[in-house]
MILUM-395226 format. One record per residue: residue number from 1; residue in three letters; chain; z, x, y of N, C-alpha, C in turn. Coordinates in pm, whole numbers, plus 50000, padded with zeros to 5 digits. Atoms other than C-alpha are relative to their C-alpha. Example, Ala and Ser with C-alpha at 12.3 -4.5 7.8 and 13.67 -1.06 7.14 Angstrom:
MILUM-395226
<node 1; ALA; A; <50000; 50089; 49881>; <50780; 51230; 49550>; <50000; 50090; 50120>>
<node 2; SER; A; <49994; 49918; 49881>; <50714; 51367; 49894>; <50073; 49923; 50109>>
END
This chain:
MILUM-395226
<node 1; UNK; A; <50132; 50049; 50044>; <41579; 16611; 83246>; <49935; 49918; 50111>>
<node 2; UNK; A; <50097; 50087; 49887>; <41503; 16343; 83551>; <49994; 50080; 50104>>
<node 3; UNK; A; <50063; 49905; 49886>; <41521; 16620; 83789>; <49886; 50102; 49975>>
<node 4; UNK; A; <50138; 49949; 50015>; <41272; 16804; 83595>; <49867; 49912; 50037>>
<node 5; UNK; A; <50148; 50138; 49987>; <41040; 16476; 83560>; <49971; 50043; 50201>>
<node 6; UNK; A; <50052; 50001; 49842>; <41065; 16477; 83956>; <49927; 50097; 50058>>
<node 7; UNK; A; <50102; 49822; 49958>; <40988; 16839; 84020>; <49852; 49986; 49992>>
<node 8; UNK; A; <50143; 50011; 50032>; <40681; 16793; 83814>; <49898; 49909; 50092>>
<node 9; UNK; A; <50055; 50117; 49969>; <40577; 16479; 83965>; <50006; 50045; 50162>>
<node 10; UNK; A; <50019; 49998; 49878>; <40637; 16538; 84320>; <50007; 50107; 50083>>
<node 11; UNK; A; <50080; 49878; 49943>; <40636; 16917; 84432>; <49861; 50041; 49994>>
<node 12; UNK; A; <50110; 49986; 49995>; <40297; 16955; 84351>; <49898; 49928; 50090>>
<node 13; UNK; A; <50071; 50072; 49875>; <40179; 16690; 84567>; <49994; 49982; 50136>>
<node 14; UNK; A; <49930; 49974; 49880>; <40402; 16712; 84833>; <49957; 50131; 50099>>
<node 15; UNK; A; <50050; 49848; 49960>; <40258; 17106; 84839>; <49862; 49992; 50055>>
<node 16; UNK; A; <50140; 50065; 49989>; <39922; 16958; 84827>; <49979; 49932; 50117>>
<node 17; UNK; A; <50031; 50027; 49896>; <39965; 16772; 85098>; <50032; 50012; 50110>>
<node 18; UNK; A; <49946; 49933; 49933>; <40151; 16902; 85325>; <49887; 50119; 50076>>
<node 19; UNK; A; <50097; 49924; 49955>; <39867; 17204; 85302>; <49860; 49924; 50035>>
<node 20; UNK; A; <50141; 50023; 49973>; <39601; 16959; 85314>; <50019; 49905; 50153>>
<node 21; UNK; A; <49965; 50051; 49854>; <39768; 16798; 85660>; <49915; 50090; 50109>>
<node 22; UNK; A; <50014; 49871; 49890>; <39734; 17142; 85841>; <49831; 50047; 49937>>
<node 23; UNK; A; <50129; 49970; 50070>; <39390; 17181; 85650>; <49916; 49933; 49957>>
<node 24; UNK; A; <50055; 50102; 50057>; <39217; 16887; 85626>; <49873; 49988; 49884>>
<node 25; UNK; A; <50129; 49982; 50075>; <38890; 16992; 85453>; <50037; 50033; 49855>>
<node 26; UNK; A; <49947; 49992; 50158>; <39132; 17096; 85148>; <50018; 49933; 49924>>
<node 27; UNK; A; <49951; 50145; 50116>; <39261; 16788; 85063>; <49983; 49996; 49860>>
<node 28; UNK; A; <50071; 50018; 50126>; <39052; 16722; 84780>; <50007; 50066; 49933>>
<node 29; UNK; A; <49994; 49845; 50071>; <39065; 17054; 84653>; <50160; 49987; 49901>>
<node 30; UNK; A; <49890; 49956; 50049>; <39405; 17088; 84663>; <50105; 49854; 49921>>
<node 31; UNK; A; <49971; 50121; 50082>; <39489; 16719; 84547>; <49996; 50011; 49839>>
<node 32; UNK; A; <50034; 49953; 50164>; <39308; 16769; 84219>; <50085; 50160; 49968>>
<node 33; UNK; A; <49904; 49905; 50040>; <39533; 17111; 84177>; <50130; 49945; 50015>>
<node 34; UNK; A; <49857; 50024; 49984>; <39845; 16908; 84268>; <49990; 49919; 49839>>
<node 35; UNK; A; <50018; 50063; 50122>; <39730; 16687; 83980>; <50020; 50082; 49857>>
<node 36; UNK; A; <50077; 49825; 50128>; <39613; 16989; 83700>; <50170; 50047; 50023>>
<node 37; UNK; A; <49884; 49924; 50077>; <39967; 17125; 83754>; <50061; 49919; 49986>>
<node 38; UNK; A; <49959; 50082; 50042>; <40131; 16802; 83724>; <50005; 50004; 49863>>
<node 39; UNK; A; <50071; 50009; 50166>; <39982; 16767; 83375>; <49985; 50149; 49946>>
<node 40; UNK; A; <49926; 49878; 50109>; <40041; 17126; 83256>; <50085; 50048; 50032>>
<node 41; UNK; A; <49857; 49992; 49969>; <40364; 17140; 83368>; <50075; 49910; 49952>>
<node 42; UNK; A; <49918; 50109; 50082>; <40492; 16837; 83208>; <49934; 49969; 49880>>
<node 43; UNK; A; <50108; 49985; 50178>; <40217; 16889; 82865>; <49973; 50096; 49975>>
<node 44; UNK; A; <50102; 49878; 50032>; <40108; 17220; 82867>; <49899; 49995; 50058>>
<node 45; UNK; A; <50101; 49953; 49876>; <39861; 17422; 83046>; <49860; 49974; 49912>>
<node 46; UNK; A; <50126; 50027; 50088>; <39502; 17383; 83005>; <49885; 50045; 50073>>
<node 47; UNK; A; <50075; 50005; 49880>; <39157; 17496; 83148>; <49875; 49874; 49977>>
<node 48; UNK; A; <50084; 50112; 50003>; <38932; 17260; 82961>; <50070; 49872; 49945>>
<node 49; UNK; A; <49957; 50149; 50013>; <39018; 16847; 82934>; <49944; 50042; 49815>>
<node 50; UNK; A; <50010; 50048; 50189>; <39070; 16762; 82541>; <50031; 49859; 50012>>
<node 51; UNK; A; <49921; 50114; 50003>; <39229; 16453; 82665>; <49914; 49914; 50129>>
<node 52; UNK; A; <50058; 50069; 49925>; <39131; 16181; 82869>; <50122; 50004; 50119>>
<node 53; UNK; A; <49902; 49959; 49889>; <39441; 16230; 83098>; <49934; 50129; 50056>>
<node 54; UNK; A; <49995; 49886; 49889>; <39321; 16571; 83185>; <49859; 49998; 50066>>
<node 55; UNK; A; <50071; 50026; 49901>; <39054; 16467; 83366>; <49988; 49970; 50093>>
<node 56; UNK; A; <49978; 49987; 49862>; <39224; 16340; 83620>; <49944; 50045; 50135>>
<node 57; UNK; A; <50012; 49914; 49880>; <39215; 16625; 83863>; <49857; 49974; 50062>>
<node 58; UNK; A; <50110; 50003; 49984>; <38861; 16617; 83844>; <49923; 49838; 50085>>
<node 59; UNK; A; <50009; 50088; 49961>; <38840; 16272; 83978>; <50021; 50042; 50167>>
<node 60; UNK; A; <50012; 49949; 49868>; <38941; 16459; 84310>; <49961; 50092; 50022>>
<node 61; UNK; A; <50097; 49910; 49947>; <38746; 16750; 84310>; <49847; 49971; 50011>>
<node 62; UNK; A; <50136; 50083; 49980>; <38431; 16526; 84268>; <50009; 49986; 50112>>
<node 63; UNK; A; <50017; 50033; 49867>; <38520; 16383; 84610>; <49971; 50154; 50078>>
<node 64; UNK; A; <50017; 49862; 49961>; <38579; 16759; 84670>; <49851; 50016; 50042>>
<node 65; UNK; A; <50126; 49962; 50017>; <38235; 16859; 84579>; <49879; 49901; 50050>>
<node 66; UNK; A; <50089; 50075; 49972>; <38071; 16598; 84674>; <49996; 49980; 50184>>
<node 67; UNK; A; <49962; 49947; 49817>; <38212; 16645; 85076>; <49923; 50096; 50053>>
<node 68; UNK; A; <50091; 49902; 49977>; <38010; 16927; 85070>; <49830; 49952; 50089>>
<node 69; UNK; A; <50104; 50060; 49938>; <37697; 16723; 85170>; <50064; 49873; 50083>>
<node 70; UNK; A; <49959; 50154; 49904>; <37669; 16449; 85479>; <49968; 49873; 49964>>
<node 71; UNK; A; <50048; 50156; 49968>; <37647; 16099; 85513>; <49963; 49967; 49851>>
<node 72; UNK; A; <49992; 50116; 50107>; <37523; 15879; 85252>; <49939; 50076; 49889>>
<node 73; UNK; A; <49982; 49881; 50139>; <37427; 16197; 85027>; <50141; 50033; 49933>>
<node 74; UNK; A; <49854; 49964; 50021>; <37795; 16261; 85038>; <50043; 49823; 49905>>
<node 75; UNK; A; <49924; 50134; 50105>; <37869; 15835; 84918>; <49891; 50026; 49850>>
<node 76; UNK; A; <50075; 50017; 50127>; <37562; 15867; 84667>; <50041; 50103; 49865>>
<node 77; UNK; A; <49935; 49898; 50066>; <37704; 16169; 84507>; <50110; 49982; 49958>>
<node 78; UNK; A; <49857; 50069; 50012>; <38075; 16085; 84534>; <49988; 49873; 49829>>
<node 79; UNK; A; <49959; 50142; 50092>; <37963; 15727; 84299>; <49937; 50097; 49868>>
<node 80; UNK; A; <50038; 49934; 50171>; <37786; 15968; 84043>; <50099; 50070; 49966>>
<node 81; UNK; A; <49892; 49879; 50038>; <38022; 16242; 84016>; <50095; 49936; 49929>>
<node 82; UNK; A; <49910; 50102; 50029>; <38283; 15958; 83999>; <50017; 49922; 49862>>
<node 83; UNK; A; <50040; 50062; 50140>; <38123; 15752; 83711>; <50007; 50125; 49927>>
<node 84; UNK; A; <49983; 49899; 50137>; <38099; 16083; 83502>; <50098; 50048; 49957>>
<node 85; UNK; A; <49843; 49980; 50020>; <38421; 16153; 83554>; <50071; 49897; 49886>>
<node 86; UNK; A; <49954; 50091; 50109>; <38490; 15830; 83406>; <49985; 49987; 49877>>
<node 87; UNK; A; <50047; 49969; 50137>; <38261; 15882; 83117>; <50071; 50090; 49897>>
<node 88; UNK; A; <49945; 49943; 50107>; <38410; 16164; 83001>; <50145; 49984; 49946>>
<node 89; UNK; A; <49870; 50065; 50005>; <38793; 16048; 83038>; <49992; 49897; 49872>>
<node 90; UNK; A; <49979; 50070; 50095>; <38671; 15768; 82825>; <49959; 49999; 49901>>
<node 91; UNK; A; <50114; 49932; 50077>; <38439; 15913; 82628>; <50032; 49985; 49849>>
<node 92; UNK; A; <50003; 50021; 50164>; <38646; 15944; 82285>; <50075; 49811; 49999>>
<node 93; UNK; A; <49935; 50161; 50024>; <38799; 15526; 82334>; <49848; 49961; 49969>>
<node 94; UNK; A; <50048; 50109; 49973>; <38490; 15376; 82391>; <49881; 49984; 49791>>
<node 95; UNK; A; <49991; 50104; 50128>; <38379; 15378; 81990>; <50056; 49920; 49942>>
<node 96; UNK; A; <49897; 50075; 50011>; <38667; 15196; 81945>; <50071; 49868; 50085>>
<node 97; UNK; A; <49949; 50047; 49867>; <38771; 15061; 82252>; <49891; 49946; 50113>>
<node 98; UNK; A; <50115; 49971; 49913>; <38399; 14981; 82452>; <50035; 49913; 50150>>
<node 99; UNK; A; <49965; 50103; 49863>; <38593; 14702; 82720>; <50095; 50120; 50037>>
<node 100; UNK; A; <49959; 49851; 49926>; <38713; 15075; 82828>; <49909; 49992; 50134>>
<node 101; UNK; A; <50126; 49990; 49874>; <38403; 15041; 83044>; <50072; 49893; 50114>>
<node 102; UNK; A; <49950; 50071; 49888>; <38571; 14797; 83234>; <50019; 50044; 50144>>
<node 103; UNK; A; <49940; 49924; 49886>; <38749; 15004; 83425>; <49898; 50093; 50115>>
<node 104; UNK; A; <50143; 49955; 49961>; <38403; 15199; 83534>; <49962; 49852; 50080>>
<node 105; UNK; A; <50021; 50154; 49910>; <38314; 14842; 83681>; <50022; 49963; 50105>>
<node 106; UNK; A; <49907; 49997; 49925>; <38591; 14794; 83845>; <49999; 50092; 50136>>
<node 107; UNK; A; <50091; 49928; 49852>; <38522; 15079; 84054>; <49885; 49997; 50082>>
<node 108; UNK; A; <50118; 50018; 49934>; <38187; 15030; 84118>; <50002; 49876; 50088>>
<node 109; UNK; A; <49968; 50102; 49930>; <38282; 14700; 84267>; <50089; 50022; 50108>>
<node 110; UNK; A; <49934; 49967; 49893>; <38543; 14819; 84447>; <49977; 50062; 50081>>
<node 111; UNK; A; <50054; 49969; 49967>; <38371; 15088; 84577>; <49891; 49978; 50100>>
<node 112; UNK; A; <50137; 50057; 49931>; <38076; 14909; 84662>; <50077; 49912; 50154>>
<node 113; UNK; A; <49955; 50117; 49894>; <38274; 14645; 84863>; <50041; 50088; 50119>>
<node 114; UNK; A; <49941; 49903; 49891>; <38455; 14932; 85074>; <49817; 50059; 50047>>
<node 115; UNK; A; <50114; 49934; 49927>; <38127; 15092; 85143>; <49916; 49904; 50081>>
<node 116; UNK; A; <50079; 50158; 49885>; <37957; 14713; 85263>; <50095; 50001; 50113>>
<node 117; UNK; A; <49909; 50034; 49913>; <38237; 14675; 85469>; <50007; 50095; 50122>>
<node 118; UNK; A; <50063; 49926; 49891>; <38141; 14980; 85662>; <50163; 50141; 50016>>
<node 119; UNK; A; <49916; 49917; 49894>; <38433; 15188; 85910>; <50131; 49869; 49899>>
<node 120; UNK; A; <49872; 50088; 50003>; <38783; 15063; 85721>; <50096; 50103; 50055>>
<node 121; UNK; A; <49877; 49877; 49916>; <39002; 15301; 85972>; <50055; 50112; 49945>>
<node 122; UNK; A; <49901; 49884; 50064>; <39267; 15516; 85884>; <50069; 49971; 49840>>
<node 123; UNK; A; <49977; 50044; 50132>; <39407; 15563; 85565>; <50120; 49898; 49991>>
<node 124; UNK; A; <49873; 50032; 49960>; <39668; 15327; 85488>; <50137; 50026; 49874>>
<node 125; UNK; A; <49917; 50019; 50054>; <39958; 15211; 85295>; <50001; 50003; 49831>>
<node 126; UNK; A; <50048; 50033; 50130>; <39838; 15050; 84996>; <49979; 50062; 49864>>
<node 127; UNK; A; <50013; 49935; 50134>; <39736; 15340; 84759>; <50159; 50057; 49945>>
<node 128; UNK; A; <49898; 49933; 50052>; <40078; 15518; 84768>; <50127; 49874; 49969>>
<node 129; UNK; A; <49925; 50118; 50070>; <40262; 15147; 84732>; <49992; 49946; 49879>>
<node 130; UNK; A; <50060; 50041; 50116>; <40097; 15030; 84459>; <50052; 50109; 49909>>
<node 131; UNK; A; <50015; 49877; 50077>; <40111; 15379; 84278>; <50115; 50010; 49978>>
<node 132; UNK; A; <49817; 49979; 50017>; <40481; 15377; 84354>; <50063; 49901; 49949>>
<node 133; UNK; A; <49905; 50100; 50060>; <40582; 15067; 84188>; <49934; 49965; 49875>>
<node 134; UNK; A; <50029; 49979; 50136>; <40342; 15099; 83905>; <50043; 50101; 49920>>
<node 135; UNK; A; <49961; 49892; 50117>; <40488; 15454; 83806>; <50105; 49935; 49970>>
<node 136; UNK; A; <49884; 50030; 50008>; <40791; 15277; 83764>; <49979; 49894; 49855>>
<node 137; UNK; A; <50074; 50113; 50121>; <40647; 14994; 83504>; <49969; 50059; 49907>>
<node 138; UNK; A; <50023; 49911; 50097>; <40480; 15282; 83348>; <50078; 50080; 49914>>
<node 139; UNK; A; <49901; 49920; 50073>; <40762; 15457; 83273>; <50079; 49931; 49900>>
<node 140; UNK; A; <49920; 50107; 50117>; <40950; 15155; 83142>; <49911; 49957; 49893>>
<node 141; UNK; A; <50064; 50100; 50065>; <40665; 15010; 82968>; <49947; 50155; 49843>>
<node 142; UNK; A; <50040; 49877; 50128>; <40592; 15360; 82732>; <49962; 50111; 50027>>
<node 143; UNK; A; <50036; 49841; 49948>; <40461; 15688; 82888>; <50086; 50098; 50164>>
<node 144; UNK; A; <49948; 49937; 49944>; <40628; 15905; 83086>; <49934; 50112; 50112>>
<node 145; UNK; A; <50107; 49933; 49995>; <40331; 16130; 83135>; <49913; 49935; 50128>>
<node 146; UNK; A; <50088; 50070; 49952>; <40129; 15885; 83284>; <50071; 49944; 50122>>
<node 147; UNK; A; <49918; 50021; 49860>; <40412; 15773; 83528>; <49998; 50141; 50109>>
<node 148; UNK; A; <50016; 49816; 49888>; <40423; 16128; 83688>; <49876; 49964; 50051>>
<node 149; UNK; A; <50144; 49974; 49888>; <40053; 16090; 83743>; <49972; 49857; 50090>>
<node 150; UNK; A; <50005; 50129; 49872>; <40110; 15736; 83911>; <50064; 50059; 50113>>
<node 151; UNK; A; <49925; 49999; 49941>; <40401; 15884; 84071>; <49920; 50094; 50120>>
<node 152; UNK; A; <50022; 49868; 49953>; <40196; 16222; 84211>; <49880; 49945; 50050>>
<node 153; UNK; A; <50130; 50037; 49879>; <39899; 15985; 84337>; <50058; 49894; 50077>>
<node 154; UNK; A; <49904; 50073; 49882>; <40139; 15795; 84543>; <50031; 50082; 50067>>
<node 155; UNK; A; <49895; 49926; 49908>; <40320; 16088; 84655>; <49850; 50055; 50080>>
<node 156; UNK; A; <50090; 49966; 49901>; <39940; 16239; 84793>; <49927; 49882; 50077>>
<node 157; UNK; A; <50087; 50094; 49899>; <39793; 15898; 84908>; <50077; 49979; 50118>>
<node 158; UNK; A; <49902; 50007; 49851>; <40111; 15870; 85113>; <49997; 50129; 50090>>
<node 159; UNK; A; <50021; 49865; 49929>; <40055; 16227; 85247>; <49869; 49968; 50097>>
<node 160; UNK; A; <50095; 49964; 49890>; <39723; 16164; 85367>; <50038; 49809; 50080>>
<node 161; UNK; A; <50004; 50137; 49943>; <39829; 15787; 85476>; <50090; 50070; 50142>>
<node 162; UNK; A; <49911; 49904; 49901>; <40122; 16059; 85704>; <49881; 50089; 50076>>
<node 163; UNK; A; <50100; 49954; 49933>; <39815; 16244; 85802>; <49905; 49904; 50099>>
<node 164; UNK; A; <50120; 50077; 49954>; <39634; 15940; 85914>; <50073; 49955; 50161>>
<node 165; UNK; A; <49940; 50065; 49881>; <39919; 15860; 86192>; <49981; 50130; 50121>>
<node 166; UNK; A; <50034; 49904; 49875>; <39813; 16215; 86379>; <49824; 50029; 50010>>
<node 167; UNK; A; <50135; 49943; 50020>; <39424; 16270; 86285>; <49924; 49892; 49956>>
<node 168; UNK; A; <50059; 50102; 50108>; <39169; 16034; 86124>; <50001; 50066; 49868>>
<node 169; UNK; A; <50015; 49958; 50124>; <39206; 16035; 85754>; <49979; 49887; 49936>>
<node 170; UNK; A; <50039; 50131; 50091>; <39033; 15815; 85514>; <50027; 49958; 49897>>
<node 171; UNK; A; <49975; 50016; 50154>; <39132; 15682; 85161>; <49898; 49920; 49978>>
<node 172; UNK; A; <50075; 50092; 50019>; <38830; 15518; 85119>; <49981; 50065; 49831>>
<node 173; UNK; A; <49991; 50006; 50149>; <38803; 15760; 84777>; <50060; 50042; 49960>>
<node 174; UNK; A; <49882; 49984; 50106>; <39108; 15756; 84630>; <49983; 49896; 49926>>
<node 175; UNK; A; <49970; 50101; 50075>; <39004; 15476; 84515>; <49958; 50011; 49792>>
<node 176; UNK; A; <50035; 50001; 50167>; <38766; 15596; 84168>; <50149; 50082; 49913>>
<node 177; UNK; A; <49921; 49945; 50065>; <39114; 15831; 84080>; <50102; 49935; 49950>>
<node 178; UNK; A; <49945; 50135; 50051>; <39338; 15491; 84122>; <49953; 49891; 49890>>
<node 179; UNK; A; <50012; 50138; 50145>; <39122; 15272; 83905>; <49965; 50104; 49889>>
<node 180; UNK; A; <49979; 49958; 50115>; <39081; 15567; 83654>; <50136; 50048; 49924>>
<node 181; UNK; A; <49842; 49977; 50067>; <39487; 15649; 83621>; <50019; 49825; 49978>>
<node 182; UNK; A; <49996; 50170; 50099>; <39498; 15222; 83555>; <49920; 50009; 49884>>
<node 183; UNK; A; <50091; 49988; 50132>; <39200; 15278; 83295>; <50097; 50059; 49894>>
<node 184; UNK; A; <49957; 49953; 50126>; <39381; 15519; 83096>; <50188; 49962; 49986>>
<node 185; UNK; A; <49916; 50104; 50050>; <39713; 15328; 83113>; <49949; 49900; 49940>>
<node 186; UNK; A; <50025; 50106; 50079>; <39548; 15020; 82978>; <49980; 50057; 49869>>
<node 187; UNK; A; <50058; 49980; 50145>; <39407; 15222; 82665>; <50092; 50080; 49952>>
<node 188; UNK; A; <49907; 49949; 50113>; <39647; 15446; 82597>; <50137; 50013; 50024>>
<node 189; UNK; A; <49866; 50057; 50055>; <39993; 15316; 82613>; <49996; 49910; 49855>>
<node 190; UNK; A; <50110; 50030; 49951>; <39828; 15083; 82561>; <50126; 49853; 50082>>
<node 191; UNK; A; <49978; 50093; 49918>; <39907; 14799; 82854>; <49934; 49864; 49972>>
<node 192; UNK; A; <50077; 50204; 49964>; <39770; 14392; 82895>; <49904; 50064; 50081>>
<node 193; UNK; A; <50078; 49959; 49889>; <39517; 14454; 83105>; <50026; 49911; 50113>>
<node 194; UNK; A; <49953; 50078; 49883>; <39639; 14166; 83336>; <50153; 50046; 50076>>
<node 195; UNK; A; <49857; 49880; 49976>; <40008; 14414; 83349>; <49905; 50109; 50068>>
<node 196; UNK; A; <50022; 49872; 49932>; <39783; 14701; 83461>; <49924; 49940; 50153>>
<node 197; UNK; A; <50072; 50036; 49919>; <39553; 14474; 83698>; <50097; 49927; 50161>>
<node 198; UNK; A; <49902; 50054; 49848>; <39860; 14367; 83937>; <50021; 50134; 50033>>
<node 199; UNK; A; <50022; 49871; 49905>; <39877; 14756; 84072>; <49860; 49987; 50102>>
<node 200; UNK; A; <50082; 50001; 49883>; <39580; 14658; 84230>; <50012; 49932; 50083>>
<node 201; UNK; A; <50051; 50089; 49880>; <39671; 14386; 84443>; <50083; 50106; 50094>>
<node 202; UNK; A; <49965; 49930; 49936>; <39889; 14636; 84644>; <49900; 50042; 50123>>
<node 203; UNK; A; <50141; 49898; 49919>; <39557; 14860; 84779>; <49878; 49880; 50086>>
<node 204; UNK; A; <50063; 50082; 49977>; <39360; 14541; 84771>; <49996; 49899; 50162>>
<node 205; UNK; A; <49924; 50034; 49834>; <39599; 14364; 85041>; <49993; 50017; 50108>>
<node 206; UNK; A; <49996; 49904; 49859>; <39657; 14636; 85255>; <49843; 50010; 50088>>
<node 207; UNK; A; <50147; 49993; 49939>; <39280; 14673; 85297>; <49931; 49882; 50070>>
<node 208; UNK; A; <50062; 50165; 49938>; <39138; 14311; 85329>; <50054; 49982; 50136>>
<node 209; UNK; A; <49954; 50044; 49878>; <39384; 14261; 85604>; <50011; 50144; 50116>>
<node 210; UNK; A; <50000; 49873; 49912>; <39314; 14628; 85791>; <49937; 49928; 50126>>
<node 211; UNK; A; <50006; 50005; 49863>; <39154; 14434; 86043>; <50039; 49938; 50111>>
<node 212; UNK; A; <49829; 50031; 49979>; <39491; 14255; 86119>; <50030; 50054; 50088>>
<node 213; UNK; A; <49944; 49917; 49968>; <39597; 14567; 86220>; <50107; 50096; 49916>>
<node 214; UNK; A; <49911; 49908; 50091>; <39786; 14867; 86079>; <50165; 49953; 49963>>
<node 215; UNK; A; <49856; 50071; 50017>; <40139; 14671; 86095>; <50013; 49963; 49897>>
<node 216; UNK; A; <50027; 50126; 50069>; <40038; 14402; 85948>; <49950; 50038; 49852>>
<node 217; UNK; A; <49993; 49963; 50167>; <39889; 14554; 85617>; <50021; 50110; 49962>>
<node 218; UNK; A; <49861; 49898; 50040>; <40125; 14815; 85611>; <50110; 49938; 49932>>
<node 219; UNK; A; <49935; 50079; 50023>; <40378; 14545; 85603>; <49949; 49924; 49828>>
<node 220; UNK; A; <50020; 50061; 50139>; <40179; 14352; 85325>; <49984; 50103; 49898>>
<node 221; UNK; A; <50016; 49913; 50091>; <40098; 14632; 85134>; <50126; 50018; 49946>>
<node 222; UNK; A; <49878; 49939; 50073>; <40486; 14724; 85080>; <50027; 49853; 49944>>
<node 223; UNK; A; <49934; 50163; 50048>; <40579; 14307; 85033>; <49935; 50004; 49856>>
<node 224; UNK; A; <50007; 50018; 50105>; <40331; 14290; 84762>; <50050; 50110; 49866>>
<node 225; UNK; A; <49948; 49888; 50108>; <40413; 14620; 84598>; <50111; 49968; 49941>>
<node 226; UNK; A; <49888; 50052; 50063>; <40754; 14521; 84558>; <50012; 49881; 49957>>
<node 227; UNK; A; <50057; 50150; 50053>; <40653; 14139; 84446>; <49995; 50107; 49841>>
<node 228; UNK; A; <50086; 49935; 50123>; <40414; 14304; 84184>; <50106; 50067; 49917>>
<node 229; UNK; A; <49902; 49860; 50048>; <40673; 14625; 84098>; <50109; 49907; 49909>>
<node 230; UNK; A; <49910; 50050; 50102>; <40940; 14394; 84009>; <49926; 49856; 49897>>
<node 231; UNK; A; <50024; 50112; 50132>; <40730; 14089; 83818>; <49944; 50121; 49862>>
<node 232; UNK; A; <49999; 49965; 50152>; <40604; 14399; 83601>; <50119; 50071; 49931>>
<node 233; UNK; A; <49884; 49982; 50022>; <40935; 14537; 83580>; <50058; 49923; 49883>>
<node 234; UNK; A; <49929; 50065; 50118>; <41059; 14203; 83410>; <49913; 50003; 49888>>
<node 235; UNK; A; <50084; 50027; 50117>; <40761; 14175; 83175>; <50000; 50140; 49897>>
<node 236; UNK; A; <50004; 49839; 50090>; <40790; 14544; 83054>; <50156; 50053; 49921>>
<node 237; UNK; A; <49886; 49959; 50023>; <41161; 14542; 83064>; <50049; 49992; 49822>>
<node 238; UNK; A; <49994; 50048; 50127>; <41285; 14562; 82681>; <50081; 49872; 49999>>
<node 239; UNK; A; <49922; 50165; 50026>; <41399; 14189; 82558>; <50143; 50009; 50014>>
<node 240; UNK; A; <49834; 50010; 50036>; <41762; 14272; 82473>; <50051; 50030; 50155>>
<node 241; UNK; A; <49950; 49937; 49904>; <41821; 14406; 82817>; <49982; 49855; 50142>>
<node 242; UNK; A; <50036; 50118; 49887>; <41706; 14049; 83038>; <50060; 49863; 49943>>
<node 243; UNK; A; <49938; 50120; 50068>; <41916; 13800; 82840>; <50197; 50037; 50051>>
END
């Protein structure tokens, strides 16, 4: 059974990126397909989203599609595509649930700040650290499902972060697919939202201090991941098991 979980979770991405190394313009493409078989390979297949998980993919073929045009047609596009993505993911919580929107926020802020900030280099560390010590929380803390898709956007942010040490490669938007796999952990495990909001200091880290140098918030990026990884570790861990 955990060598299936793995299969699922990390051949698809690994395939994904690997082809999108030698093919850079795929990436996106083939990201969002590493995703899509993730999730009907470990739920059943699917072509249209019923779920707010299977929207995912689509969170990277937006960047996809939106690459298609230059320059700041390409960011203005990217933040719409992005937000709708989000919309529909959250689409059936938010009669119920409307501080769902949060997470929509969240990006736009984050977003925004990376785009003021201009040229942030190569890709780095941060997305696939973070991603890798939250699937781990996730898994302990109630979904299994949802850990794969932490696990499988770690395993491609670290692909193109391996791409970034021979070519330029950017993670500037991985970021709306990271704060929408935290969104739909907070709502439907359901998580604290202050438990889902420490995966971000990971990405956060690594970035602020990019102009450090790549060492340096490489280095922090893994320190806090593993900080973070294990304080949600204990908080998720079941009671009987920390006494």
């Amino acid at each position: 059974m955990g060598v299936d979980l793995l299969m699922q979770t990390l051949l698809p991405a690994m395939f994904a990126g690997a082809i999108g190394w030698w093919r850079p313009s795929a990436f996106w493409w083939l990201a969002g397909l590493a995703v899509w078989v993730t999730i009907g390979w470990a739920s059943g297949w699917y072509l249209l989203p019923t779920k707010g998980t299977q929207w995912l993919p689509f969170a990277f073929w937006a960047v996809a599609l939106a690459g298609l045009l230059p320059g700041l047609w390409r960011r203005v596009l990217t933040l719409l595509l992005m937000s709708g993505v989000f919309l529909l993911a959250l689409w059936p919580l938010l009669g119920r649930y409307p501080e769902a929107l949060l997470g929509l926020l969240v990006f736009w802020l984050w977003q925004g700040w990376r785009e003021w900030r201009g040229g942030t280099g190569r890709a780095g560390l941060g997305f696939a650290a973070g991603g890798a010590a939250f699937a781990i929380t996730v898994a302990i803390g109630g979904s299994l499902l949802l850990a794969q898709l932490a696990g499988s956007l770690a395993v491609l942010a670290g692909m193109l972060w391996l791409s970034g040490l021979t070519r330029f490669a950017s993670d500037r938007y991985v970021t709306g697919a990271y704060v929408l796999l935290l969104t739909l952990c907070w709502q439907f495990i359901p998580m604290d939202g202050w438990l889902v909001a420490l995966a971000l200091i990971p990405p956060l880290v690594e970035q602020g201090l990019r102009h450090k140098g790549a060492w340096w918030s490489s280095v922090a990026a893994v320190v806090s991941a593993l900080l973070v990884g294990a304080l949600g570790l204990w908080l998720v861990w079941p009671q009987g098991s920390l006494y």
